[in-house]
N, C-alpha and C positions, 0 to 999 in steps of 0.2 A: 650585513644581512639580518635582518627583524626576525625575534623569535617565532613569530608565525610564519614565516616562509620557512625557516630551518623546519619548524614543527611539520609541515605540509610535507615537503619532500623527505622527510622519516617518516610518515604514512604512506605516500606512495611508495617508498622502495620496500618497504614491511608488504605492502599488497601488493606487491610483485613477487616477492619471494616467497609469499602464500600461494598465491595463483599456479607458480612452479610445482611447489610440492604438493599440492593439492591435486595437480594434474597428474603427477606422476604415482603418488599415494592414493590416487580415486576418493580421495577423500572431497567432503562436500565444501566449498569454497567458500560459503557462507559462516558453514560452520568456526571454520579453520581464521577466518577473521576473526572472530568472536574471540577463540580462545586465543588469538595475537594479542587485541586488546588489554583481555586480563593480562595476561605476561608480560605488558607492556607498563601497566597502571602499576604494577608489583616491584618495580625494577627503580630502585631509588632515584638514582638521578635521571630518569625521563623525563621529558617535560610534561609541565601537569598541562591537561586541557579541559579546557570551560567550555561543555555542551551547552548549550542554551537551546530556546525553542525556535529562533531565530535562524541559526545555525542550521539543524535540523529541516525544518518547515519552509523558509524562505530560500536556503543555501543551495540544499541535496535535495531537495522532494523536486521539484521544477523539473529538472533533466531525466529523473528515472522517470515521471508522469508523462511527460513529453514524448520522451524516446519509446514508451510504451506504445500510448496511444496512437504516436505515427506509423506503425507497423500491425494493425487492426484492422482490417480491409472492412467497408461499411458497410457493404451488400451481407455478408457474416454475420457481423453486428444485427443491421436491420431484420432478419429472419428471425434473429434470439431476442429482441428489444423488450416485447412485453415479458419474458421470460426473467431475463437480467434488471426488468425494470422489479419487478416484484422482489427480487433478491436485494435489490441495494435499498429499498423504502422497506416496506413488512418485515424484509429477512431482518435486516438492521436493529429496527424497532422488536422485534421481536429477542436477537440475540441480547442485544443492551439492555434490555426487562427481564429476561431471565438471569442475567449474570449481578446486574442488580436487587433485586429479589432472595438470591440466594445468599449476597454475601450480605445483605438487610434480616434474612434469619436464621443464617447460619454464624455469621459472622459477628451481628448483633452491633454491624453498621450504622449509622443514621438513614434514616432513607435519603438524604440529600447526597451525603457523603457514597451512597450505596449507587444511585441514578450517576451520580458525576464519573463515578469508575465504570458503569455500565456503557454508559457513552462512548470515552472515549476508547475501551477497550474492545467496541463492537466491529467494527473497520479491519475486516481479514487485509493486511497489507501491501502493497502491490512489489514494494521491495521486495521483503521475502518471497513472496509467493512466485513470482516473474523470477527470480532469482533459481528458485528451487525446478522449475517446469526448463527454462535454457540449461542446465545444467543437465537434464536428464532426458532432453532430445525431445520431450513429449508434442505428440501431433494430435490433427484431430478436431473433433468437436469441445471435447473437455479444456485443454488449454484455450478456448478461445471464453468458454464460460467463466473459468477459473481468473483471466484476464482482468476480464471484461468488468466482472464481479467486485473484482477487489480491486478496481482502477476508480468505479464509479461509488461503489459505498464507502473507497476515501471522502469524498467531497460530501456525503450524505451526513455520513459521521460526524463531521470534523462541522456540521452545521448545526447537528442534532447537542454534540459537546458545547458550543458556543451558548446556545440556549439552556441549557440546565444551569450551567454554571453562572449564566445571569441571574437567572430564578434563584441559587444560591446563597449569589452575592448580595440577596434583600432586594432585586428589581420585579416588581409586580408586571408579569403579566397573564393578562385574559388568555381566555383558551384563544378568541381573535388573534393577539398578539403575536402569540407564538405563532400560528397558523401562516401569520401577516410575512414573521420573520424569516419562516423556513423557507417557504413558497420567492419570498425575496431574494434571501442569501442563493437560494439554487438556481433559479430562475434567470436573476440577475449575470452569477457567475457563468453560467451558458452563456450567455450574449456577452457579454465583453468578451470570452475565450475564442465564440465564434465573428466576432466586428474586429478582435488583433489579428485570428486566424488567415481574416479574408483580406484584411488591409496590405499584408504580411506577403502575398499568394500575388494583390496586384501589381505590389511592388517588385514582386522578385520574377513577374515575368517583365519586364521592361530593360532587364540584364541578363548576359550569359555570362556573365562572372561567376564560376562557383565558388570565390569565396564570397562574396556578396551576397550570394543565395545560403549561403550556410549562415551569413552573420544573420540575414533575416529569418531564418528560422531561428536562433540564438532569442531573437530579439523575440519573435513569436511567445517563445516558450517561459521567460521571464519577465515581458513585459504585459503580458494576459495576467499572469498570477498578481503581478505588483499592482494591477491595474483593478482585480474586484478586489485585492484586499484592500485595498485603500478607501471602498466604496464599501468598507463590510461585508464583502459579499464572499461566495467560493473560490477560492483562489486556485484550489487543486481542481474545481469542475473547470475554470475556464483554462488552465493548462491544457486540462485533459480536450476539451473542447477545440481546442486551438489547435492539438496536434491531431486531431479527427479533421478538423476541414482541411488544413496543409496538407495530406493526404492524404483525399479522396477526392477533393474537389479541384485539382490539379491544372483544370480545361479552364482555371479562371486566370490563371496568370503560370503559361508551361516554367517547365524548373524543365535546364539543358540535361542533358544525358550526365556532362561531366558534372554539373550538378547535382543530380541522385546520386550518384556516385559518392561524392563529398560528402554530400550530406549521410547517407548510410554510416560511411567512417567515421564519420565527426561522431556522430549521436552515440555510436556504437561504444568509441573512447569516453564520449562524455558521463554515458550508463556505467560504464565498468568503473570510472573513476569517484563516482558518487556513491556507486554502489558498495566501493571497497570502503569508504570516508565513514559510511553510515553503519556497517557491521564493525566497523575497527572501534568507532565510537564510542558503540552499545559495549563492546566490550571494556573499556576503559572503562567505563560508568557502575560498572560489576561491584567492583572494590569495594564503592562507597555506598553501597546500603548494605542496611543491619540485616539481611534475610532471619537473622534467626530472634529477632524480637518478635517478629508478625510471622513465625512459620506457620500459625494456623490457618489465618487470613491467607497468608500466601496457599498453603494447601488447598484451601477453601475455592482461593481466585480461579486459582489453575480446573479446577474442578468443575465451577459453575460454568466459566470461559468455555469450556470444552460442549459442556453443557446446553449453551444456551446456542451455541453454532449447531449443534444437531441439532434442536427444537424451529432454531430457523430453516436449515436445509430441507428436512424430510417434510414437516408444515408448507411450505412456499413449493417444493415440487410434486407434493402431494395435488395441490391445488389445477396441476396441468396432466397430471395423470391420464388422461383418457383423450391426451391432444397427439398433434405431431410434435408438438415441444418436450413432449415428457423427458423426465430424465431417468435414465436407469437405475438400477440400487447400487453399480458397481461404481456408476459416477456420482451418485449422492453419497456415496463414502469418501470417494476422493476429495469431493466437496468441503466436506468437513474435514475432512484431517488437513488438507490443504490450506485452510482458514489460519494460517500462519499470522502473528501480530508483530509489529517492528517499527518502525522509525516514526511512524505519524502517531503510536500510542506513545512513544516516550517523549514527540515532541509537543503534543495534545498533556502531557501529565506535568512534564517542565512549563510548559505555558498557565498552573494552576495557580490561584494570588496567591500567596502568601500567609492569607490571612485564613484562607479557606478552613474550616474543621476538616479533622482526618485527612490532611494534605501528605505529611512527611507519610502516612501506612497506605496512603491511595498511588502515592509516586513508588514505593516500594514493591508493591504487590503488581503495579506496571510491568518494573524490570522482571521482576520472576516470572512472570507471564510470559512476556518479551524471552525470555531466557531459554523457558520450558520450550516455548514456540521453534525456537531456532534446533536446540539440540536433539529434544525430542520430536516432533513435527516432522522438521526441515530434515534431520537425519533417516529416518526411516520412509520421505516419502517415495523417494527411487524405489524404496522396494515395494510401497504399494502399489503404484504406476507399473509396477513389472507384472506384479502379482495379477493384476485385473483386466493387462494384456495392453498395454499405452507405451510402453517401450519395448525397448528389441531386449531381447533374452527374456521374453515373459515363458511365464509357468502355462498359458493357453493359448491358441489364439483364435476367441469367438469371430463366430461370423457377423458381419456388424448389423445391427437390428434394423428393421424397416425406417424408424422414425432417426433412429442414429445418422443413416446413412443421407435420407434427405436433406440432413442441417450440415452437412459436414464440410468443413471450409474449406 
């Protein structure tokens, strides 16, 4: 048996035994990985494991992207579209300049070094955050925001990151360029996600095999990703893309009964199992940074981060205020605290050359981020979601507001 198989099934049986007591402890499941992780990295003879961005980005992001977006009904979607759409372009651009910015004069960053951390730090995570919202039942209008949000300004992100850090690495481009790049990578990555989506949908009505229809979704979900990154382009929009047309567009190639079936369970084990891989990870990866060489920076991170996701939220729903899309102030709080960071920041930080300035204190201030995000964040959002009336045992329960009610999925 190869040390990576042995290494694999001691994460899964570790995140089984988490899941247990986590259930039984009401403790947060997310959390309770993390700190497996560390306890895991600390214990001399474990085996060591080598995160890479590979790992991360190509391996584990695919199935939680995937499994997300298949379960986003479109009609939902399409009523929030311009709403969502604002949040993952302005909000993004807007959170990535302020967190950059601050740690450029607070921090007394490079402005290179300060935008590449802005970047990739902007991308409220769909791990976490999906993670945190099933975990605590939440219904609604907000979980479909909170989703939706952080499902699409991955792929926004992770385009926006791709371009600074070209600019960076000495590659001259025009304001056209970038303009050329972005509108490409995005653009681009929708159409392959939606032409594997649809390929995927004609194929799997031609069989009632439900495992044939599960392998083509299989194949959906990782062969849209492989397919624009290979092309440069969004890998995670055209996941995401891919798992929006499989469905919703369903009447183009039916998928049997015992097939939804399948496939629900499949996705369901495939999420949990990446899910568990990706916080077990983050926590292994703990160990080895110096938090306490850059605790100011790190202070600083966590500060602006937090910072720059209100500046985005309350600015971008300010913007719709006097619509029927508006958003509440109880759900622009959630908004924000909800803006969880994880597995695309630290695989966006690990994917930085080498050679980059301020690499080793921009991967550092990552994890802290990453860190703060999970324990603090991810732990107390049950209780906001209680507090604001989104889960059962809340402290109120308002009547749901005119415009509320009309979006409501």
């Amino acid at each position: 048996m190869t040390a990576g198989v042995q290494t694999t099934i001691l994460l899964l049986l570790i995140a089984a035994v988490v899941a247990m007591l986590a259930k039984r402890l009401r403790f947060p499941y997310a959390a309770g990985l993390v700190v497996a992780g560390i306890v895991l990295a600390a214990v001399p003879f474990a085996p060591r494991i080598l995160v890479t961005r590979d790992l991360i980005y190509a391996g584990l992001l695919p199935p939680l992207l995937f499994e997300a977006a298949y379960h986003i009904h479109w009609e939902a979607l399409r009523r929030n579209a311009l709403l969502i759409g604002v949040l993952v372009t302005l909000g993004v651009a807007i959170s990535g300049g302020v967190s950059a910015a601050g740690m450029h004069l607070l921090a007394h960053w490079s402005w290179m070094g300060a935008l590449v951390f802005g970047a990739l730090i902007a991308a409220t995570d769909p791990v976490s955050v999906i993670a945190t919202l099933r975990e605590s039942r939440a219904k609604g209008r907000l979980p479909l925001l909170i989703e939706a949000e952080s499902l699409l300004n991955d792929g926004t992100a992770s385009v926006a990151f791709a371009v600074v850090v070209a600019i960076a690495m000495g590659q001259h481009l025009g304001a056209g360029g970038v303009a050329l790049q972005l509108v490409g990578s995005i653009c681009g990555g929708v159409a392959c996600g939606a032409a594997v989506g649809l390929g995927a949908l004609l194929l799997t009505g031609r069989t009632n095999d439900h495992l044939v229809e599960v392998t083509f979704t299989t194949i959906a979900a990782y062969g849209s990703f492989l397919l624009a990154d290979s092309l440069n382009m969004s890998g995670d929009l055209a996941t995401i893309a891919s798992g929006l047309v499989m469905s919703n567009f369903r009447s183009i190639g039916a998928i049997s009964k015992r097939g939804e079936e399948a496939i629900e369970r499949f996705w369901e084990y495939a999420a949990f199992v990446a899910n568990s891989l990706v916080f077990l990870l983050i926590g292994t990866q703990q160990s080895d940074r110096d938090f306490l060489a850059v605790w100011l920076p790190t202070v600083i991170g966590i500060a602006v981060v937090l910072l720059g996701r209100a500046c985005a939220v309350y600015f971008c729903s300010s913007l719709f205020a006097g619509s029927s899309l508006r958003i509440s102030a109880r759900h622009q709080h959630a908004l924000i605290w909800g803006g969880l960071r994880g597995a695309l920041a630290l695989a966006l930080a690990l994917s930085l050359p080498q050679q980059l300035p301020l690499r080793k204190e921009i991967v550092t201030v990552s994890f802290a981020v990453v860190a703060f995000s999970i324990f603090v964040q991810g732990l107390t959002m049950p209780l906001l979601l209680r507090r604001i009336g989104e889960i059962p045992g809340r402290a109120h329960a308002p009547e749901p507001r005119r415009d509320e009610a009309s979006v409501r999925s």
